[in-house]
mmJSON file of the N, C-alpha and C atoms, coordinates in Angstrom:
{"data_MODEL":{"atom_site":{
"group_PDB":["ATOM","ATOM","ATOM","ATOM","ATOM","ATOM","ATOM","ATOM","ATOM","ATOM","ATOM","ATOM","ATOM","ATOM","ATOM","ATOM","ATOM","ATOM","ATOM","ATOM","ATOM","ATOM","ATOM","ATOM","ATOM","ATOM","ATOM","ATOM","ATOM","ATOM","ATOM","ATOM","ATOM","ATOM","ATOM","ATOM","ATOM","ATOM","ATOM","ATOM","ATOM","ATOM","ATOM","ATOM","ATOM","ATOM","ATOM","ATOM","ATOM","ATOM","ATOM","ATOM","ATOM","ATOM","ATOM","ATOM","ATOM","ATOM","ATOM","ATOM","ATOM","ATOM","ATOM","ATOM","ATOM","ATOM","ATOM","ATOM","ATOM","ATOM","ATOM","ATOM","ATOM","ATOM","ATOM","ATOM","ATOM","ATOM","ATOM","ATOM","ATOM","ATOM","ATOM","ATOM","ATOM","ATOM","ATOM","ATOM","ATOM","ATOM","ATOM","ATOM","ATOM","ATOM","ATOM","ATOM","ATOM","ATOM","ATOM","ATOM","ATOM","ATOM","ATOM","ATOM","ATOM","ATOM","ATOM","ATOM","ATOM","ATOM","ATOM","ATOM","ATOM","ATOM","ATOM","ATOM","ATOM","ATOM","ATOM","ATOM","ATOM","ATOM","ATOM","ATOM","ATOM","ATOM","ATOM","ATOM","ATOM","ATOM","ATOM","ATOM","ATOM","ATOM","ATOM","ATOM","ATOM","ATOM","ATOM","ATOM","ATOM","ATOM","ATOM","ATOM","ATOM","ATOM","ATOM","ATOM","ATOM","ATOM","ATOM","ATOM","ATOM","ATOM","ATOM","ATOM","ATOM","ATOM","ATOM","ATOM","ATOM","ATOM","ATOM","ATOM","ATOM","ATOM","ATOM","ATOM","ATOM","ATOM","ATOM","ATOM","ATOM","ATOM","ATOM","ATOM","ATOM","ATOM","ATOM","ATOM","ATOM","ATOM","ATOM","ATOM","ATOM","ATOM","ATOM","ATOM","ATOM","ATOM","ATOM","ATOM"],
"id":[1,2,3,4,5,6,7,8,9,10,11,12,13,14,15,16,17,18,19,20,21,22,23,24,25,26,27,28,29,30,31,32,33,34,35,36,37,38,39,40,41,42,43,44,45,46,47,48,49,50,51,52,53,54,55,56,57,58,59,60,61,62,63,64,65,66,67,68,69,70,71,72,73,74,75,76,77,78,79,80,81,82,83,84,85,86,87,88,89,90,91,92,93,94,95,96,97,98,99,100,101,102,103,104,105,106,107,108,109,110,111,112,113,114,115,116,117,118,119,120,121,122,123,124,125,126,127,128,129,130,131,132,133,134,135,136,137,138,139,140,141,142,143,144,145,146,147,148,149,150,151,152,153,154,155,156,157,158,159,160,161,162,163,164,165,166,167,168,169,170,171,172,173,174,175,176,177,178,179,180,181,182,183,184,185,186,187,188,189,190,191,192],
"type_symbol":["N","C","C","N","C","C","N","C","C","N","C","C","N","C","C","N","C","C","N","C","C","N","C","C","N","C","C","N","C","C","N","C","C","N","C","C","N","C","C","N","C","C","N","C","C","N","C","C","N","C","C","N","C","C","N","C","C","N","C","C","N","C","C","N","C","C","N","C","C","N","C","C","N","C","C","N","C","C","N","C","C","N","C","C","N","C","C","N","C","C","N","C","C","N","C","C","N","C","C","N","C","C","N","C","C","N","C","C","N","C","C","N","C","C","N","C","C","N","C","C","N","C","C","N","C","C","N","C","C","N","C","C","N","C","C","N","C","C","N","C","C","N","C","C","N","C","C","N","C","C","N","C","C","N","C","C","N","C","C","N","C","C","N","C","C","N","C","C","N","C","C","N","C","C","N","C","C","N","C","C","N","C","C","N","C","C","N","C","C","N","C","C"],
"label_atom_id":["N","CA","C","N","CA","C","N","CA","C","N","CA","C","N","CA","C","N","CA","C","N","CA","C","N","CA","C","N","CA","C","N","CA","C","N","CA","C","N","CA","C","N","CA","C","N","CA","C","N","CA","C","N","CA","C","N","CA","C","N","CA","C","N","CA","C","N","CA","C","N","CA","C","N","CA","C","N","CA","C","N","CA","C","N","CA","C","N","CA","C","N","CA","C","N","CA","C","N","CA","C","N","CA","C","N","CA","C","N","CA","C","N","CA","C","N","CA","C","N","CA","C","N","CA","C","N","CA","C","N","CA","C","N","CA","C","N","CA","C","N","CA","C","N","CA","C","N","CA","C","N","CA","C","N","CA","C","N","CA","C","N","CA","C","N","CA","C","N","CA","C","N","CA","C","N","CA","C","N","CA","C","N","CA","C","N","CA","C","N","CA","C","N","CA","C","N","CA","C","N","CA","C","N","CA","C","N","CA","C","N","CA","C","N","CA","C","N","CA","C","N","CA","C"],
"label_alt_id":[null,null,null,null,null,null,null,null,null,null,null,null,null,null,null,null,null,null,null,null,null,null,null,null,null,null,null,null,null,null,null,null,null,null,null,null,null,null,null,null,null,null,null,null,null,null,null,null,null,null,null,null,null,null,null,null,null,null,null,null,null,null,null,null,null,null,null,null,null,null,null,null,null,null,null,null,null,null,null,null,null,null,null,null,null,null,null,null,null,null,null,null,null,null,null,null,null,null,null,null,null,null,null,null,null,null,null,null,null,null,null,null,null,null,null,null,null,null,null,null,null,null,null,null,null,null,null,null,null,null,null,null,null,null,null,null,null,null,null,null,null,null,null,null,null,null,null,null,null,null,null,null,null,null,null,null,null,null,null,null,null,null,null,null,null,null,null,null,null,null,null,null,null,null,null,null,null,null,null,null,null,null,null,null,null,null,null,null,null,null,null,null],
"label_comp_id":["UNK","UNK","UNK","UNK","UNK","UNK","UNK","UNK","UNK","UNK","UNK","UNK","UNK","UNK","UNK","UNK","UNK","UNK","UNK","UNK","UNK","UNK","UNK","UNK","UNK","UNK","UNK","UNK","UNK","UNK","UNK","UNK","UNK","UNK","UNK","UNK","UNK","UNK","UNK","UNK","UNK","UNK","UNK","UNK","UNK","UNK","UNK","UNK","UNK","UNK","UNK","UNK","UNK","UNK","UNK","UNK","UNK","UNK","UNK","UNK","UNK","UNK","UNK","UNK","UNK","UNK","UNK","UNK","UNK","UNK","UNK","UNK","UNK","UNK","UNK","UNK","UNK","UNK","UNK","UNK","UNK","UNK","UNK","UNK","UNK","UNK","UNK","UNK","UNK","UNK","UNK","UNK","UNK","UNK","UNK","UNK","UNK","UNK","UNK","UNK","UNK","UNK","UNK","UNK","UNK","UNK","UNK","UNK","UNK","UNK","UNK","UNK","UNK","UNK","UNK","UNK","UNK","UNK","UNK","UNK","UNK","UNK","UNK","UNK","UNK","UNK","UNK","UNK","UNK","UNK","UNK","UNK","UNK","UNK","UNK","UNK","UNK","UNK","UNK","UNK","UNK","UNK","UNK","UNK","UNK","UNK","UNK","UNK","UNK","UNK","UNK","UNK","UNK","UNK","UNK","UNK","UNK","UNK","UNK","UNK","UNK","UNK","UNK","UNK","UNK","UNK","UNK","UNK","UNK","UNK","UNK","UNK","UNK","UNK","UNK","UNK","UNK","UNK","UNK","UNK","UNK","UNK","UNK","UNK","UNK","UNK","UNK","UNK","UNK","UNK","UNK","UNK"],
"label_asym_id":["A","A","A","A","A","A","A","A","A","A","A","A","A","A","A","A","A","A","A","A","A","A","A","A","A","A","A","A","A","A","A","A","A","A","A","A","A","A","A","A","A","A","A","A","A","A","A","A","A","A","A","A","A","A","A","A","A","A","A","A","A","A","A","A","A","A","A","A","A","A","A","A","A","A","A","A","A","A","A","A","A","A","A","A","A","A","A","A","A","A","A","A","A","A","A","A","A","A","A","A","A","A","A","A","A","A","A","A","A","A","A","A","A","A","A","A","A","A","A","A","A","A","A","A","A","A","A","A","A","A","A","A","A","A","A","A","A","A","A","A","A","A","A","A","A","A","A","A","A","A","A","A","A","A","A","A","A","A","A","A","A","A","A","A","A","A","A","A","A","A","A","A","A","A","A","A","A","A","A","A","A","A","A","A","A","A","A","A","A","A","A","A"],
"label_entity_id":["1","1","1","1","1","1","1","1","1","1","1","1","1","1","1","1","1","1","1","1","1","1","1","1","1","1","1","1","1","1","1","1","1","1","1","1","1","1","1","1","1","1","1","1","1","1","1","1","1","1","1","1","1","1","1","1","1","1","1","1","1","1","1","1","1","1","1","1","1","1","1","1","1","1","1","1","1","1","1","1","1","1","1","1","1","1","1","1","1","1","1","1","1","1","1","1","1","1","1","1","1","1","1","1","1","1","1","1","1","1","1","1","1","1","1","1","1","1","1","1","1","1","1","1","1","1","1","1","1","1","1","1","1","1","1","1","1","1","1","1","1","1","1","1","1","1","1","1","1","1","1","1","1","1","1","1","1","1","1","1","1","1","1","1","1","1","1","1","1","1","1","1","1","1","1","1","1","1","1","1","1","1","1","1","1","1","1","1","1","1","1","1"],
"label_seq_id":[1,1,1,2,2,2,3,3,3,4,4,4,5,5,5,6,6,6,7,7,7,8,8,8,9,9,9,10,10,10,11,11,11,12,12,12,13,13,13,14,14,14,15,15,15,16,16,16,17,17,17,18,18,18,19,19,19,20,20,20,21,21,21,22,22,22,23,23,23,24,24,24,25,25,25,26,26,26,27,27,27,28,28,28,29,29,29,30,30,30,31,31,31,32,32,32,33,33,33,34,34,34,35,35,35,36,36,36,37,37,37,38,38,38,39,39,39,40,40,40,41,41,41,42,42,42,43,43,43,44,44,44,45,45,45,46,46,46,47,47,47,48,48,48,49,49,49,50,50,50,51,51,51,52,52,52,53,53,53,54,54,54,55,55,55,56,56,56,57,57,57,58,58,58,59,59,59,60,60,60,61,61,61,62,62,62,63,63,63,64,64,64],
"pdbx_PDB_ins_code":[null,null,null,null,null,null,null,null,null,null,null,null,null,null,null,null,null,null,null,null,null,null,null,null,null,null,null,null,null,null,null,null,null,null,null,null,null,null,null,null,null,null,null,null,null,null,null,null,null,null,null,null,null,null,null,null,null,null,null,null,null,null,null,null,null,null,null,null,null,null,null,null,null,null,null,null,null,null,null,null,null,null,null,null,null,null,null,null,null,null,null,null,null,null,null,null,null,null,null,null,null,null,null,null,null,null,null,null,null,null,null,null,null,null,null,null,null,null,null,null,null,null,null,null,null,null,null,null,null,null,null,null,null,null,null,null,null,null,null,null,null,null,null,null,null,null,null,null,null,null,null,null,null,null,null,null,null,null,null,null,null,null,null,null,null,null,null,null,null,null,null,null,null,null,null,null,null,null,null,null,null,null,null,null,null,null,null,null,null,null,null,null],
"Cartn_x":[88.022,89.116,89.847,90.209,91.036,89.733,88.646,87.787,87.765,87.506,87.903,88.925,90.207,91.384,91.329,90.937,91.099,89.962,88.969,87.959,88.775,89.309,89.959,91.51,91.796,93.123,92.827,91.463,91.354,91.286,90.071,89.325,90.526,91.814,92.463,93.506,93.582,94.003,93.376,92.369,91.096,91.702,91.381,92.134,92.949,94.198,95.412,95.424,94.718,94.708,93.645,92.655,92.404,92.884,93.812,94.75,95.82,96.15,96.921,97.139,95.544,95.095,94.504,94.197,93.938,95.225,96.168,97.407,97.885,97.624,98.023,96.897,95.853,95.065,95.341,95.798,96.041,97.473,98.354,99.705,99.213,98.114,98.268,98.602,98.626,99.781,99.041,100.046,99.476,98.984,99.125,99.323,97.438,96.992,95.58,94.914,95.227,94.764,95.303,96.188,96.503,95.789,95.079,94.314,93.126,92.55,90.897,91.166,92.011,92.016,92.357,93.167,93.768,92.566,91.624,90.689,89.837,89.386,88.427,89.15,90.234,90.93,91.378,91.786,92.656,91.511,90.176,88.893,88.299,88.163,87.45,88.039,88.698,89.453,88.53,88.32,86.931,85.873,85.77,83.956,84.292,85.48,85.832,86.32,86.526,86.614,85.252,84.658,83.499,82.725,82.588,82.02,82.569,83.466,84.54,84.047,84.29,83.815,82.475,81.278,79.956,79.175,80.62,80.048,79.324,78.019,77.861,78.178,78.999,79.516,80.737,81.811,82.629,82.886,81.832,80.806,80.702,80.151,79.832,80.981,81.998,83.366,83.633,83.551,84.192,82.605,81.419,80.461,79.739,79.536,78.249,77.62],
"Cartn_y":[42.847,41.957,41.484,42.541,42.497,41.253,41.546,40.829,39.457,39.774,37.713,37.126,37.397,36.914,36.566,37.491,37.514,35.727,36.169,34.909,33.185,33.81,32.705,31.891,33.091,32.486,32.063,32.527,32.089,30.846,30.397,29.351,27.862,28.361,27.427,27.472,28.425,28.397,27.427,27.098,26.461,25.273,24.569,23.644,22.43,23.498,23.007,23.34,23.548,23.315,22.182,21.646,20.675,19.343,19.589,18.276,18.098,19.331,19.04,18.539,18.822,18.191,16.722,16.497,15.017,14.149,15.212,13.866,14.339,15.28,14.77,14.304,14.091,13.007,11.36,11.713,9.97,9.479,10.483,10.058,10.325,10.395,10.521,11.3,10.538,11.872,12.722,13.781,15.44,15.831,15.344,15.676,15.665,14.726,14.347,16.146,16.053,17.0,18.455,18.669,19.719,20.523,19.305,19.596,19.542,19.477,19.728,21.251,21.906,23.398,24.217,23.51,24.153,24.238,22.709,23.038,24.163,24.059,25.605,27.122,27.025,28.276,28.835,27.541,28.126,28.062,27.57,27.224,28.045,28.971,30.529,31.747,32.057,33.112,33.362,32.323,32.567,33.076,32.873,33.742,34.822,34.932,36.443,37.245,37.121,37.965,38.007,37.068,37.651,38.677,38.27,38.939,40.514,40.708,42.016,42.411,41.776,42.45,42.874,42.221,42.394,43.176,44.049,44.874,46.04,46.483,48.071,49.085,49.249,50.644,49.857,50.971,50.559,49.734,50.12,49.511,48.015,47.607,46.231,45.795,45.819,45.124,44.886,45.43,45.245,44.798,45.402,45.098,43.853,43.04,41.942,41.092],
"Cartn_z":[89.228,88.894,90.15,91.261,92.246,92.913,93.079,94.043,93.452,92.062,91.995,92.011,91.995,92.362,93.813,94.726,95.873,96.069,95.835,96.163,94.996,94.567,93.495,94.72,94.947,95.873,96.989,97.707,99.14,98.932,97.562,97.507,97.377,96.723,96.487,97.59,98.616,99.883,100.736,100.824,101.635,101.069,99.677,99.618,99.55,99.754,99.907,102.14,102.631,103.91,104.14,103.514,103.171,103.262,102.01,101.48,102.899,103.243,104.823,105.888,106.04,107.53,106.893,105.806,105.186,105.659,104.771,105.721,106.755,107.395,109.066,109.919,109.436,110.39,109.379,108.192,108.013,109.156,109.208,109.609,111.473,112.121,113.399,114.379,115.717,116.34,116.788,116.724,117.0,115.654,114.906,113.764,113.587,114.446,113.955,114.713,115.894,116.99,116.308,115.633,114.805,113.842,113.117,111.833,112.171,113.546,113.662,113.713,114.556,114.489,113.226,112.767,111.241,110.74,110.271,109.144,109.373,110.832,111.317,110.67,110.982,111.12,109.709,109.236,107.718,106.516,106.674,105.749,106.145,106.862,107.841,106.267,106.423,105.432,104.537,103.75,102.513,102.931,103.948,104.459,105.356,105.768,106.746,104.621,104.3,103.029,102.097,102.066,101.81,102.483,103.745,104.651,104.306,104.422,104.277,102.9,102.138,100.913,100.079,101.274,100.767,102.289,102.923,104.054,103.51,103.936,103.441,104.29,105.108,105.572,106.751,106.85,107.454,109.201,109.973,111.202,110.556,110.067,109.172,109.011,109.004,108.849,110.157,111.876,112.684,113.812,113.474,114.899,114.012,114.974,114.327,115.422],
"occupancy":[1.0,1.0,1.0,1.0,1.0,1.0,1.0,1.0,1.0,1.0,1.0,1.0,1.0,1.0,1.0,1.0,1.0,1.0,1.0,1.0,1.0,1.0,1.0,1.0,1.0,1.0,1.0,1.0,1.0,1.0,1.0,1.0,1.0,1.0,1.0,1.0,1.0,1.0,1.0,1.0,1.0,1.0,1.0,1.0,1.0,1.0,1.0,1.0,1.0,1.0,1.0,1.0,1.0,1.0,1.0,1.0,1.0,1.0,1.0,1.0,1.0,1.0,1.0,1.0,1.0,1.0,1.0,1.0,1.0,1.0,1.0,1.0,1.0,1.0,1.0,1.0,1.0,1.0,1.0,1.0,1.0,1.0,1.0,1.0,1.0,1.0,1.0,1.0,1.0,1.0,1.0,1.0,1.0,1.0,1.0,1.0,1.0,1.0,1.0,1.0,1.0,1.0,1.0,1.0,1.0,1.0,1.0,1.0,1.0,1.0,1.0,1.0,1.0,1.0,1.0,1.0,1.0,1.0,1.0,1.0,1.0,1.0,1.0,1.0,1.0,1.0,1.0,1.0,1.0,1.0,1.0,1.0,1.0,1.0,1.0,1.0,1.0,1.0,1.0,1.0,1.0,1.0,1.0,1.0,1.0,1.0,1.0,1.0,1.0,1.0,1.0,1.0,1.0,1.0,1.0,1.0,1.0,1.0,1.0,1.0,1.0,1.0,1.0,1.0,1.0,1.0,1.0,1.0,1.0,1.0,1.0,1.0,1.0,1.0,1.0,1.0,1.0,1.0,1.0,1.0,1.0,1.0,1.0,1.0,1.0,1.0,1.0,1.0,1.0,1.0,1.0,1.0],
"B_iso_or_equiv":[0.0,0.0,0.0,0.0,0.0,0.0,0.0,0.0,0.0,0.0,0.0,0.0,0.0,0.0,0.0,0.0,0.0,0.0,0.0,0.0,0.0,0.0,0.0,0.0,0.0,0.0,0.0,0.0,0.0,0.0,0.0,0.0,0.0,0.0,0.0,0.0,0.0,0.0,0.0,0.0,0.0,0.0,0.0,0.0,0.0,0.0,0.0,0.0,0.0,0.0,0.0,0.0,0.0,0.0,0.0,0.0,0.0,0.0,0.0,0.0,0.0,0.0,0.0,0.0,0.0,0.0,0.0,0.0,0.0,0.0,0.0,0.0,0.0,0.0,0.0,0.0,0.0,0.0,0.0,0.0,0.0,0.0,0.0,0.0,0.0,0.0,0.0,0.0,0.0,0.0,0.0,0.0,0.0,0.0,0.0,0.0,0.0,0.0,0.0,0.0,0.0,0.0,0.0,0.0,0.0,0.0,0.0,0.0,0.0,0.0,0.0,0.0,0.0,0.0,0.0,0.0,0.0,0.0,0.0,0.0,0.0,0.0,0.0,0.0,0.0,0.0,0.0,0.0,0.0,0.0,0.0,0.0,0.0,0.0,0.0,0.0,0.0,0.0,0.0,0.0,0.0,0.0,0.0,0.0,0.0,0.0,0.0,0.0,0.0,0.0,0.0,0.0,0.0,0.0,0.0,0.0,0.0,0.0,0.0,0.0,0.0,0.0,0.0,0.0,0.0,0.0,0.0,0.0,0.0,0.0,0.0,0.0,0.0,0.0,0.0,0.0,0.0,0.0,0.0,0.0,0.0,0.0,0.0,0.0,0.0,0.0,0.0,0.0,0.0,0.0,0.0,0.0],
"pdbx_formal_charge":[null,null,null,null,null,null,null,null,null,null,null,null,null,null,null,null,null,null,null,null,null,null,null,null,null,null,null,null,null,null,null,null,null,null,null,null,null,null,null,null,null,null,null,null,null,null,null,null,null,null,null,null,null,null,null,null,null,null,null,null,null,null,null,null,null,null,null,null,null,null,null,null,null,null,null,null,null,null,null,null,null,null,null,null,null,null,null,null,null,null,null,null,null,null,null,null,null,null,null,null,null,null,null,null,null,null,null,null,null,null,null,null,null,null,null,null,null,null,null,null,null,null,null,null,null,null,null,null,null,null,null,null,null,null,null,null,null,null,null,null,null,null,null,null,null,null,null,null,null,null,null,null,null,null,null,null,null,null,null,null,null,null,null,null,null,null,null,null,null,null,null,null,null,null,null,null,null,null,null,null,null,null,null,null,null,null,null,null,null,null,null,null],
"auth_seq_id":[1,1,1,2,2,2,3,3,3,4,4,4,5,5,5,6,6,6,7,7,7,8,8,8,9,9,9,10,10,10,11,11,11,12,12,12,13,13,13,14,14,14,15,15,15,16,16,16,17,17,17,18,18,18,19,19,19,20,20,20,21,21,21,22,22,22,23,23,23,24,24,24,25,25,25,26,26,26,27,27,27,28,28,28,29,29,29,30,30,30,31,31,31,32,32,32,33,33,33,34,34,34,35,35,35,36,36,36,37,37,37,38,38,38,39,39,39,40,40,40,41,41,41,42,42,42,43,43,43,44,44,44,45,45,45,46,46,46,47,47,47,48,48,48,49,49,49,50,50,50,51,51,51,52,52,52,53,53,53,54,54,54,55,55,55,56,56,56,57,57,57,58,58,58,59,59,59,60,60,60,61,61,61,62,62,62,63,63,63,64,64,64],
"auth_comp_id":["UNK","UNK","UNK","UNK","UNK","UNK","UNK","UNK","UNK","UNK","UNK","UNK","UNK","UNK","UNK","UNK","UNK","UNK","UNK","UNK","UNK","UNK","UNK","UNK","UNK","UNK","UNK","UNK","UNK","UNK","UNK","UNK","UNK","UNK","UNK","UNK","UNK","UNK","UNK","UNK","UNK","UNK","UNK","UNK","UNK","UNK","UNK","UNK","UNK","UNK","UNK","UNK","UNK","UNK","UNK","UNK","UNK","UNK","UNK","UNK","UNK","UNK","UNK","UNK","UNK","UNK","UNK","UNK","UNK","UNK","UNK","UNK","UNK","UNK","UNK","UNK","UNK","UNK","UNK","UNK","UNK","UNK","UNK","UNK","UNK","UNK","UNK","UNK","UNK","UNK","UNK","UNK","UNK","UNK","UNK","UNK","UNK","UNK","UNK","UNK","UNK","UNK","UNK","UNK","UNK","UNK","UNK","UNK","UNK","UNK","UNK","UNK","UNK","UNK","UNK","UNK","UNK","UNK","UNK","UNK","UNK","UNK","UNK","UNK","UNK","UNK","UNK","UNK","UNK","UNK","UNK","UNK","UNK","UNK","UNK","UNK","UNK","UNK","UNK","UNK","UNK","UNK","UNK","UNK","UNK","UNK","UNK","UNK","UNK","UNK","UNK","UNK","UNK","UNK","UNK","UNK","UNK","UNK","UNK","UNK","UNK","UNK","UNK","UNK","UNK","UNK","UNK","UNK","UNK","UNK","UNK","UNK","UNK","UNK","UNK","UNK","UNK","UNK","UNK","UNK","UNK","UNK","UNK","UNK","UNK","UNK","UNK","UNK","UNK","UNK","UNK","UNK"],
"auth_asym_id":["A","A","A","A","A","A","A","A","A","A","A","A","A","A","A","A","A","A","A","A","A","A","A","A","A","A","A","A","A","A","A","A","A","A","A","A","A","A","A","A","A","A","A","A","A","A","A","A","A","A","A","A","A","A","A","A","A","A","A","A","A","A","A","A","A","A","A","A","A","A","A","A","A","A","A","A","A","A","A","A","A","A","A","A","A","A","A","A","A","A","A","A","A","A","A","A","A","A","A","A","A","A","A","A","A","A","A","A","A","A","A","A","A","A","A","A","A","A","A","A","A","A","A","A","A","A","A","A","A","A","A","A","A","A","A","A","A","A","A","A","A","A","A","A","A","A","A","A","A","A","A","A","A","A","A","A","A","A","A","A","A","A","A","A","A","A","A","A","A","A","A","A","A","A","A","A","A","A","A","A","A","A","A","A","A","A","A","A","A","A","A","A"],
"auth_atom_id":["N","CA","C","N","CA","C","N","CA","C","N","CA","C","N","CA","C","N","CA","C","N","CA","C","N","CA","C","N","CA","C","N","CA","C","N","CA","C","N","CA","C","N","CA","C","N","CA","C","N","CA","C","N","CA","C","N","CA","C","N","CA","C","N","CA","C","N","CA","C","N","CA","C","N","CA","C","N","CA","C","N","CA","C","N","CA","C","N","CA","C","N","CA","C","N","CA","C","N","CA","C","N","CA","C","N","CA","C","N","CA","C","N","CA","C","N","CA","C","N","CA","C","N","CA","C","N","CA","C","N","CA","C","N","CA","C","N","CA","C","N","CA","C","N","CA","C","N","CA","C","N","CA","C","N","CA","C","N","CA","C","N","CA","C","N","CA","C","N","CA","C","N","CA","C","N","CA","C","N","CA","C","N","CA","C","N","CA","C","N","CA","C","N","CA","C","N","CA","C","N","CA","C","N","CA","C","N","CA","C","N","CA","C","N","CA","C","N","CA","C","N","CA","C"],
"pdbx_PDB_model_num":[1,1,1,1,1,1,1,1,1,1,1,1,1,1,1,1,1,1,1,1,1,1,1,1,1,1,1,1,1,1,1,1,1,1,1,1,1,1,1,1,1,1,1,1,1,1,1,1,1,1,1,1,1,1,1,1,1,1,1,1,1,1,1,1,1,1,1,1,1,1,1,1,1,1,1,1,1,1,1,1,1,1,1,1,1,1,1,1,1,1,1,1,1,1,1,1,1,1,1,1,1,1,1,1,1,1,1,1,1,1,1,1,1,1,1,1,1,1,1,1,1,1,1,1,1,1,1,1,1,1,1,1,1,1,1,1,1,1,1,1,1,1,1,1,1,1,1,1,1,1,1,1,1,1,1,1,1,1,1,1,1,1,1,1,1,1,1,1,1,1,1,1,1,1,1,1,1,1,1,1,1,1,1,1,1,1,1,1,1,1,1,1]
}}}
């Protein structure tokens, strides 16, 4: 239960960082140069929690 919530909230975390950097590269600026790093960074979460959650031993969470 806990694991699909978790994959349920990242997924709608991802997004709404999405829709973000949509309008700060429509509005320019820094705003454009902002949201190339955001989308990397804040759309990452969903697959560092997968990753985490389909580790088989505790080594597998930190060496790769």
């Amino acid at each position: 239960m806990v694991k699909k919530d978790l994959q349920e909230r990242t997924l709608k975390f991802s997004i709404r960082i999405v829709n973000l950097c949509k309008f700060l590269r429509e509005n320019g600026g820094t705003g454009y140069d902002i949201s190339k790093q955001l989308i990397r960074s804040g759309t990452s979460i969903g697959a560092n929690v997968e990753e985490a959650q389909n580790a088989e031993s505790k080594p597998d969470l930190f060496i790769k």
